[in-house]
DOVOMI-475263 format. One record per residue: x negated, y negated, z of N, C-alpha, C in turn; residue number from 0; residue in one letter. Coordinates in pm, whole numbers, plus 32768, in hexadecimal, padded with zeros to 4 digits. Atoms other than C-alpha are relative to their C-alpha. Example, Ala and Ser with C-alpha at 12.3 -4.5 7.8 and 13.67 -1.06 7.14 Angstrom:
% DOVOMI-475263
+------+------+------+-------+-------+-------+------+------+------+-----+--------+
| n.xx | n.yy | n.zz | ca.xx | ca.yy | ca.zz | c.xx | c.yy | c.zz | num | residu |
+------+------+------+-------+-------+-------+------+------+------+-----+--------+
| 7FA7 | 8077 | 8000 |  7B32 |  81C2 |  830C | 7FA6 | 7F88 | 8000 |   0 |      a |
| 8052 | 8077 | 7FFA |  7AA9 |  806A |  82CA | 804D | 7F93 | 8049 |   1 |      s |
+------+------+------+-------+-------+-------+------+------+------+-----+--------+
END
This chain:
% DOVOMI-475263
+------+------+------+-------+-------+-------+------+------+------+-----+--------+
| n.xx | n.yy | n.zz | ca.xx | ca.yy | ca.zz | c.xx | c.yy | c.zz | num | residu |
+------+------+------+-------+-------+-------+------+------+------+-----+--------+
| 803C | 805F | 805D |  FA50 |  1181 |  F7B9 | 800D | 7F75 | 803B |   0 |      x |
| 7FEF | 8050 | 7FAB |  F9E4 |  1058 |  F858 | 7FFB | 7F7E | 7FA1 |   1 |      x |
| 802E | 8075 | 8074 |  F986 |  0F6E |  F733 | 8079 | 7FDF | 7FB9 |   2 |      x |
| 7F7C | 8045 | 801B |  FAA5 |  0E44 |  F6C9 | 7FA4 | 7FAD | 7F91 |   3 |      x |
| 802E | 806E | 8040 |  FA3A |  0D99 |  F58E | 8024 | 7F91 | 8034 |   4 |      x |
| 8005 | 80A1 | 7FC3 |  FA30 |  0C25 |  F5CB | 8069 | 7FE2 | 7F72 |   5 |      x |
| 7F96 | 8019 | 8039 |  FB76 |  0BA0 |  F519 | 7FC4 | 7F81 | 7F6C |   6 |      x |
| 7FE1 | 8034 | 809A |  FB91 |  0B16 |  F397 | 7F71 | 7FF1 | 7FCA |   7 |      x |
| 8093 | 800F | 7FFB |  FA19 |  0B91 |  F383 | 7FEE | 807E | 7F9E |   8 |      x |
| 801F | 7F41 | 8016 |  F990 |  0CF9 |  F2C1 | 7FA2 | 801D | 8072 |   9 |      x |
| 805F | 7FCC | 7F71 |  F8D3 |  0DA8 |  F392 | 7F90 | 8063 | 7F73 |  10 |      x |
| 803C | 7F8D | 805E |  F7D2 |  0E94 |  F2CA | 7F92 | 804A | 807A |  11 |      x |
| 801A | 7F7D | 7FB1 |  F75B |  0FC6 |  F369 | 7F53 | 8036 | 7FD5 |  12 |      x |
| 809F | 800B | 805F |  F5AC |  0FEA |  F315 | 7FAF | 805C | 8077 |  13 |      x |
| 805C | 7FE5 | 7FC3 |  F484 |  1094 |  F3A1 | 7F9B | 7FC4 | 7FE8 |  14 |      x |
| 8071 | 8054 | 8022 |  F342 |  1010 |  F3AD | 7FB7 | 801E | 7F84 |  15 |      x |
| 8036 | 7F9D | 8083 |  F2DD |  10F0 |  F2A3 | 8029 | 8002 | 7F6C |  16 |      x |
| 7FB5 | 7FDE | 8085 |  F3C4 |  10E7 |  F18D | 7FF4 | 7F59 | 7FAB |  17 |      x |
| 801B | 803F | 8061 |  F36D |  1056 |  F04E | 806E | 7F7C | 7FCB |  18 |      x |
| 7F8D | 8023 | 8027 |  F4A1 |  1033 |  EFCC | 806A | 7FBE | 8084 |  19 |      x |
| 7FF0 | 809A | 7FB0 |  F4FE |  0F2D |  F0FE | 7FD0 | 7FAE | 7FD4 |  20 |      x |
| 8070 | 807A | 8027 |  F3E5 |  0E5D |  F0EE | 8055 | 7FC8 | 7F85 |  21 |      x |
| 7FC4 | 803B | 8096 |  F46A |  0E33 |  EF5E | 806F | 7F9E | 8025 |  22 |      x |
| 7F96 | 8049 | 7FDD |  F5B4 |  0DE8 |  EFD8 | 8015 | 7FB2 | 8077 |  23 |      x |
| 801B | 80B7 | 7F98 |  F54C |  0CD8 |  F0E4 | 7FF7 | 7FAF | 7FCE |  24 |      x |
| 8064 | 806B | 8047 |  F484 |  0C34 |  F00F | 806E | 7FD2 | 7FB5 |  25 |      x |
| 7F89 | 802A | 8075 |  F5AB |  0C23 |  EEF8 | 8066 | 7FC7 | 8056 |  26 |      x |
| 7FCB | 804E | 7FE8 |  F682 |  0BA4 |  EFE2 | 7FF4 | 7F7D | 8047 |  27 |      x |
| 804E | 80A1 | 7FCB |  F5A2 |  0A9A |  F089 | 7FD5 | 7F82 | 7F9A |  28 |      x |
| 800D | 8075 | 8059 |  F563 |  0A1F |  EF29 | 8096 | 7FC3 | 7FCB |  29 |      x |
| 7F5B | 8016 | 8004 |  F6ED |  0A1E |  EEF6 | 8059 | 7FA2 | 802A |  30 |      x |
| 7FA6 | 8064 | 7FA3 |  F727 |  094E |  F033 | 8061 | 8073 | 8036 |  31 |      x |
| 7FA6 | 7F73 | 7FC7 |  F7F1 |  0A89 |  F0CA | 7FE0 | 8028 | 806E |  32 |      x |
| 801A | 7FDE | 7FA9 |  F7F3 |  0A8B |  F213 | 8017 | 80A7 | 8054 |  33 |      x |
| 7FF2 | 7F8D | 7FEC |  F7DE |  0BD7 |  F2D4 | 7FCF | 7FFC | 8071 |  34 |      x |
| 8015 | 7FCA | 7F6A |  F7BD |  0C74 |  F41A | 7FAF | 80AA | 7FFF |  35 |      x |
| 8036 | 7FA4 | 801D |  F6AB |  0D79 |  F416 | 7FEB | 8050 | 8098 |  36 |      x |
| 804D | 7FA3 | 7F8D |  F697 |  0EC3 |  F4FB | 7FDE | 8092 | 7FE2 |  37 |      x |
| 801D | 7F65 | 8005 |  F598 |  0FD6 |  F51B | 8047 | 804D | 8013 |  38 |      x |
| 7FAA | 7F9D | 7FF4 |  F644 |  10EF |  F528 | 7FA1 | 8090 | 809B |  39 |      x |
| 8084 | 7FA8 | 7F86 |  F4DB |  11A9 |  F5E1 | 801B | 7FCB | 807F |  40 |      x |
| 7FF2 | 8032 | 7F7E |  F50A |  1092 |  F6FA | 80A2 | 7FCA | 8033 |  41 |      x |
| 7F84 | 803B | 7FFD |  F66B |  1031 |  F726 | 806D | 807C | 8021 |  42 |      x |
| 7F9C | 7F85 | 7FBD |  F733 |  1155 |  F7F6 | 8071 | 7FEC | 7FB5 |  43 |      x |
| 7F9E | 800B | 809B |  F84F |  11D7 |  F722 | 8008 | 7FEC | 7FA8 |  44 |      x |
| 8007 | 802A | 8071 |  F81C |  114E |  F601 | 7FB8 | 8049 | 7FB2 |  45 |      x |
| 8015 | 7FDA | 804C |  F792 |  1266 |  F56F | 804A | 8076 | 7FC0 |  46 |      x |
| 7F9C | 7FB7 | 800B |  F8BA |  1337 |  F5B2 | 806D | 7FC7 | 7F97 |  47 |      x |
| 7FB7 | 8032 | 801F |  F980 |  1229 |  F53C | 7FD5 | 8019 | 7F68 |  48 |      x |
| 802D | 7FE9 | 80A2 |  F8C8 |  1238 |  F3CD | 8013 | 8093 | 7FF6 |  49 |      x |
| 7FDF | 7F74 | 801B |  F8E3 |  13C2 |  F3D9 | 8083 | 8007 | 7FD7 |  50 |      x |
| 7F51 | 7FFF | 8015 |  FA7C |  1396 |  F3FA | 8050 | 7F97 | 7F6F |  51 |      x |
| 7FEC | 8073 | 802D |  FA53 |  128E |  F2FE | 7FD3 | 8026 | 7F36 |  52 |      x |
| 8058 | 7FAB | 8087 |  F99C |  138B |  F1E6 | 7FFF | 808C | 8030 |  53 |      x |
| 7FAF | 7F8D | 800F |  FA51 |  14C1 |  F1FB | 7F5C | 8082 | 8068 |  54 |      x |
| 809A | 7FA0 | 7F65 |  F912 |  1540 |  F356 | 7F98 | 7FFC | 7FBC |  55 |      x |
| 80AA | 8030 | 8045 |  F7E8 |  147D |  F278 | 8012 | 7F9C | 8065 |  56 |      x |
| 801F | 8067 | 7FB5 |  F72B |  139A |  F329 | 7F98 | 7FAB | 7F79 |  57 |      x |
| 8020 | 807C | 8066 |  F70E |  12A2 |  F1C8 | 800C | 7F94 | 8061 |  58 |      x |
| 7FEF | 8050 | 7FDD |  F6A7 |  118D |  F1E2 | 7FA7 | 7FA1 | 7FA4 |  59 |      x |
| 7F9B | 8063 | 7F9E |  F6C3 |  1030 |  F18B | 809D | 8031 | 7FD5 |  60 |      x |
| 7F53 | 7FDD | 7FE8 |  F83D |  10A5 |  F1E5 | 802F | 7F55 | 8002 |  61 |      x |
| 7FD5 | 80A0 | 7FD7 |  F906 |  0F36 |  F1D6 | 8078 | 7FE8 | 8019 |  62 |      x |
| 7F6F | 7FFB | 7FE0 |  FA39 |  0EFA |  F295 | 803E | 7F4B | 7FEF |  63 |      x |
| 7FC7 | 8083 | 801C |  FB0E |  0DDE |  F219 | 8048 | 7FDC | 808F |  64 |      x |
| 7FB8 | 803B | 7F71 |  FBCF |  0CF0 |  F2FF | 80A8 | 804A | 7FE4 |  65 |      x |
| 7F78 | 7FB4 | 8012 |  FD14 |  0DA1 |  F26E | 7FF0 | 8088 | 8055 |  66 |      x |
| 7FFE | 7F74 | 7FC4 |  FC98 |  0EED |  F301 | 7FE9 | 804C | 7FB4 |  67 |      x |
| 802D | 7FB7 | 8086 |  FC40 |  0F74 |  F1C5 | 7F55 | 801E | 802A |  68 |      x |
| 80A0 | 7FE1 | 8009 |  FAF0 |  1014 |  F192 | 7FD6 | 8027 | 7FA2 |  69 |      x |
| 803E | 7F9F | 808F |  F9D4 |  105C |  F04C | 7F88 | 8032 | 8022 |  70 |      x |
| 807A | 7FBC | 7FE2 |  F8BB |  113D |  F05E | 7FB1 | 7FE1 | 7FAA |  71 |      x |
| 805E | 801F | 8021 |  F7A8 |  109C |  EFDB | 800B | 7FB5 | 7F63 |  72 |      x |
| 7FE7 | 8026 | 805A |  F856 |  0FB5 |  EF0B | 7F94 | 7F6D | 7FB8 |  73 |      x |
| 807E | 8065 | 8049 |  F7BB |  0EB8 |  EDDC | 8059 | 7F63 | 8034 |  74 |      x |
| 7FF4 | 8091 | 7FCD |  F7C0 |  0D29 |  EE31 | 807B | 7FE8 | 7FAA |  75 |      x |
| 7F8D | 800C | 804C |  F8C6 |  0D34 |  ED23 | 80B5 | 802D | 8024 |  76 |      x |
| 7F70 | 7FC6 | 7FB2 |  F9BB |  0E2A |  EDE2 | 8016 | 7F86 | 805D |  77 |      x |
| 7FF1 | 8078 | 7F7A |  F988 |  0D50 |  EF14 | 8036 | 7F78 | 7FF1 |  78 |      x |
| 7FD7 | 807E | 803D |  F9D0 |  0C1C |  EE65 | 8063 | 7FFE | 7FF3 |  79 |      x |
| 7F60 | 7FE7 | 8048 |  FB23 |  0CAD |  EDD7 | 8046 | 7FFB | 8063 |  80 |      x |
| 7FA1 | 8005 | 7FAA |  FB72 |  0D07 |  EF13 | 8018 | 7F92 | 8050 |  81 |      x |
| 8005 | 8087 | 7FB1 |  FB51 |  0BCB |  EFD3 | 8043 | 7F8C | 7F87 |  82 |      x |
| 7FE0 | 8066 | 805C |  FBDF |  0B12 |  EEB0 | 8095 | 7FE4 | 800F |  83 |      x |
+------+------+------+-------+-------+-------+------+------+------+-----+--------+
END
């Protein structure tokens, strides 16, 4: 696994495809919530890494906090709590 989130950042885990990203971009761009976004289709490892991350699903948006924590396709509200 070659992929290092970028430090005191989330990272969220997306395909180009999924709905339920897009949603949760948008909610956190209107938020002010910065984030570090990677395909999971283009971005080697990183789709293994979301498999190990959701019990061998490849969900996604998967969102890994800067603690090391991770939610599977959590609401702008979780995300909020947790960064709070």
């Amino acid at each position: 696994m070659d992929y290092v989130p970028e430090s005191g950042t989330i990272t969220m885990f997306t395909t180009g495809w999924c709905g339920y990203c897009s949603r949760l971009k948008s909610q956190l761009d209107k938020s002010g919530i910065g984030y570090a976004e990677v395909n999971i289709e283009e971005t080697p490892g990183t789709a293994e890494l979301v498999m190990s991350l959701n019990g061998g699903n490849q969900t996604v948006p998967t969102v890994l906090f800067p603690d090391g924590s991770a939610a599977t396709n959590p609401s702008l509200a979780e995300v909020q709590r947790k960064l709070a």
